[in-house]
C-alpha positions in Angstrom: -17.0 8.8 7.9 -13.3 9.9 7.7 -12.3 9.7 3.7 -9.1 8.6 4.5 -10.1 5.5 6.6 -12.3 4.6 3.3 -9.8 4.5 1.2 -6.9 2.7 3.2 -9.3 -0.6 2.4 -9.1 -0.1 -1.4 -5.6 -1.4 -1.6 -6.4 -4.8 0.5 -9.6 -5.3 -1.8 -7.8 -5.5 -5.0 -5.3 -7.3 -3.9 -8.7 -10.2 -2.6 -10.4 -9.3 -5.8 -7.6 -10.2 -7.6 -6.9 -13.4 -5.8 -10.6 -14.4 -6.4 -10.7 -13.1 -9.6 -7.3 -15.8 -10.4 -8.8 -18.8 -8.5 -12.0 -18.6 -9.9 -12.1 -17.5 -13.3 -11.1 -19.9 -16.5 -7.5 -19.7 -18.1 -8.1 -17.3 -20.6 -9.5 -14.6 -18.2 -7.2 -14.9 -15.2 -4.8 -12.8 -16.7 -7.0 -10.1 -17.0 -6.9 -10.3 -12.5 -3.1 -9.7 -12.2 -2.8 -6.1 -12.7 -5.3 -5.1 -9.6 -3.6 -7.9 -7.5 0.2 -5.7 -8.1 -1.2 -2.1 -8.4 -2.9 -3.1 -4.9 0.9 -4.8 -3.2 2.6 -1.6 -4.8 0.2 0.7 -3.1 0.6 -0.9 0.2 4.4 -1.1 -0.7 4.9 2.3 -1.5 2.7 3.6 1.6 5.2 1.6 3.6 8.0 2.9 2.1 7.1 6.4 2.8 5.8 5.9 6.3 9.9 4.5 6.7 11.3 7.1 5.2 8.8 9.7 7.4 10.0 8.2 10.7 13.4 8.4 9.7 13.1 12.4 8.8 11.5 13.2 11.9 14.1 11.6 14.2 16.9 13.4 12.4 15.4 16.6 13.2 14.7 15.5 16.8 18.3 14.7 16.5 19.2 18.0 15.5 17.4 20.1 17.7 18.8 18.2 20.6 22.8 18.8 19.3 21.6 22.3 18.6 20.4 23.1 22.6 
């Protein structure tokens, strides 16, 4: 199985192991939950953000090489 495909689920499992982890665990534990829940939203923020910014590259140099022919 493709490595990559693996590992584009461990970013939605924190963030539903942390959920879990905050609903059902006592008071004094559930704080123990929130840094997997944001290290999970920043990895699928920041995966975003560079998939954005990788689109954007590529059509300026599609741009480019059009001006330049």
């Amino acid at each position: 199985m493709n490595k990559r495909f693996i590992l584009s689920f461990v970013a939605p499992f924190m963030i539903l192991f942390s959920g879990i982890g905050l609903i059902f665990r006592d008071k004094s534990r559930k704080i123990f939950y929130l840094p997997i829940g944001l290290m999970g939203i920043s990895i699928i923020l920041e995966k975003d953000m560079r998939r954005k910014l990788d689109r954007k590259n590529i059509l300026k140099k599609i741009k480019y090489c059009q001006k330049v022919k």
